[in-house]
C-alpha positions in Angstrom: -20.4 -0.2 -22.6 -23.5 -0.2 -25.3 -26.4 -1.2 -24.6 -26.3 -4.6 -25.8 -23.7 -4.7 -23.4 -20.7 -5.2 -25.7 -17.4 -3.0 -24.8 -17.1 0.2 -27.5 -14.0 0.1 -29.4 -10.9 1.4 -28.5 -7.6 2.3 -30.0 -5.3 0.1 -30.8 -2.8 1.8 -27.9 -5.7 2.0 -25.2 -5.0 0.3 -22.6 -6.5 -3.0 -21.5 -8.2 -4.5 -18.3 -6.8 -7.4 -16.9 -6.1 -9.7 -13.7 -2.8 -9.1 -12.0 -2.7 -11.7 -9.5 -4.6 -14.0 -7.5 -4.6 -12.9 -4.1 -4.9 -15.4 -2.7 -2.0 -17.7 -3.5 -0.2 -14.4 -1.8 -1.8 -15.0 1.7 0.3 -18.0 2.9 1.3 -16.3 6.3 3.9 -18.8 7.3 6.1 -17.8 4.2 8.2 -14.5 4.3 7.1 -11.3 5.6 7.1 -7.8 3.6 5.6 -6.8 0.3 5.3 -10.6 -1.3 3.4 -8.3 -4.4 3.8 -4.9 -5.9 1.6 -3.0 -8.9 4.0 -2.3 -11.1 2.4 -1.9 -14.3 3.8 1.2 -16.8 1.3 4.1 -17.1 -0.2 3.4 -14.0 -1.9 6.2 -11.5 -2.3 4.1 -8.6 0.4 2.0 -6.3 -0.8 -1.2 -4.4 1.0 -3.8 -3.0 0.3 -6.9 -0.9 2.0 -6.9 1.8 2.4 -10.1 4.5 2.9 -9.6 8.5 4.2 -12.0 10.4 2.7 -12.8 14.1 3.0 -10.1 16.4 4.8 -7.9 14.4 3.5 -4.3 13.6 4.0 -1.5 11.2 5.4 1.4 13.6 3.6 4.0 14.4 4.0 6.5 11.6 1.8 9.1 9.5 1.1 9.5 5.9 1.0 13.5 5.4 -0.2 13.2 1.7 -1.8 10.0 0.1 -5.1 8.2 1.5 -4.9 4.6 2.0 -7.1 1.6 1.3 -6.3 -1.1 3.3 -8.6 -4.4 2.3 -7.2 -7.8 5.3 -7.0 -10.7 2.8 -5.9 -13.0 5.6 -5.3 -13.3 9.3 -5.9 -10.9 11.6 -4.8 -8.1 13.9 -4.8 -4.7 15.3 -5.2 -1.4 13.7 -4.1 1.3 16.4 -5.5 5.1 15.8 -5.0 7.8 17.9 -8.7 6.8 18.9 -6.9 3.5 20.2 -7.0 -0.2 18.9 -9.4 -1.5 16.6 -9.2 -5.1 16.0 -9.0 -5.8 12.1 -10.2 -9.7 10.4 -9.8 -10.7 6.9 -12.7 -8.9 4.4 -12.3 -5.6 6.3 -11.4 -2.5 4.4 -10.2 0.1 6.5 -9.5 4.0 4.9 -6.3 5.7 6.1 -6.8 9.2 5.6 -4.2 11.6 4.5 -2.4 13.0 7.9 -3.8 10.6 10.2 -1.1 8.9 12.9 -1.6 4.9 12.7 0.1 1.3 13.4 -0.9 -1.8 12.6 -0.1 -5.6 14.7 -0.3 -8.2 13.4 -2.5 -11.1 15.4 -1.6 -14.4 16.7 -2.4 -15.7 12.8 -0.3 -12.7 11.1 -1.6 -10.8 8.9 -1.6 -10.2 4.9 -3.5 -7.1 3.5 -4.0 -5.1 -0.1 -3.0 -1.4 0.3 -4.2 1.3 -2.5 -3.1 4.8 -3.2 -2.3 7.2 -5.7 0.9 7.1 -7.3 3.2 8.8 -5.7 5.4 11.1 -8.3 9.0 9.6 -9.4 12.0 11.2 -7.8 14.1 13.5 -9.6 17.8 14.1 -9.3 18.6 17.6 -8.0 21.2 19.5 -8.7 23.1 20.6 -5.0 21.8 24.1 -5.6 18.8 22.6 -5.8 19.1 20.0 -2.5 16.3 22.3 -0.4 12.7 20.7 -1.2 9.9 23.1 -1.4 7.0 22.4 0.8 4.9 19.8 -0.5 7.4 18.1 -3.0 8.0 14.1 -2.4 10.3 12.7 0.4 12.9 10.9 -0.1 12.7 8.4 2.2 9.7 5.8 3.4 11.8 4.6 6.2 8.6 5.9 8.5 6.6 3.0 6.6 8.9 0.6 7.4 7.6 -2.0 10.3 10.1 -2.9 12.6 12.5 -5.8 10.8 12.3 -3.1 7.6 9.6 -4.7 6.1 7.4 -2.2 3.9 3.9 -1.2 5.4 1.0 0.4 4.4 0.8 2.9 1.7 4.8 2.1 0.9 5.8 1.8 -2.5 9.0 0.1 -2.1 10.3 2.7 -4.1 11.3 6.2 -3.3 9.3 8.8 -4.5 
């Protein structure tokens, strides 16, 4: 910004700031459970979704070996479990998952809808079968160990492999 406060030009190709969604119309917990709202935006560094528990239900048990997690409760309440033990969670709490940590999450009596941040995960290539042993490190395949029971996605899930 300059100091009369006025935005400095850009490019014509920069990219530009702008509201994706309004939360809230994505917190009615008696509607469908899972991620009701995904980031999806091309050129993008970071993957968030919204993703909507209903009561009672939880995000296994499961650990995230490479990306932090923000999670911010936009609704409802429940439990984050930690190898520490349970920590009850309320809408307006942002809670950090760090890289490697072992966690779960319940959802309370209300469910439970929350905002989870990370870094993009990268795309998945296509390997050829000499190729089908991935060096330490490279993405998995799979997020079925983000997956609360019912398959829903949970937190730092994509919804897409990679």
């Amino acid at each position: 910004m300059t100091e009369t406060g006025t935005a400095s030009p850009e490019p014509a190709d920069a990219p530009v700031p702008r509201v994706l969604c309004d939360t809230g119309a994505l917190t009615d917990l008696d509607t469908a459970a899972g991620a009701v709202w995904r980031l999806s935006e091309p050129g993008r560094q970071l993957d968030a979704n919204v993703i909507r528990v209903h009561p009672g239900e939880r995000i296994d048990t499961h650990t995230e070996p490479d990306l932090d997690v923000l999670v911010l409760v936009i609704a409802g309440d429940g439990t984050l479990v930690t190898t520490e033990g349970p920590r009850p969670l309320g809408a307006g709490e942002l809670v950090w998952l760090p890289h490697g940590s072992t966690r779960a999450m319940v959802a309370g009596g209300r469910g439970m809808a929350y905002l989870t941040v990370h870094r993009r995960r990268p795309g998945m290539r296509i390997q050829r079968p000499s190729e089908s042993r991935r060096p330490s490190g490279s993405p998995r395949l799979s997020d079925e160990e983000h997956r609360p029971a019912g398959g829903h996605p949970g937190p730092g899930d994509t919804g897409t492999p990679g």
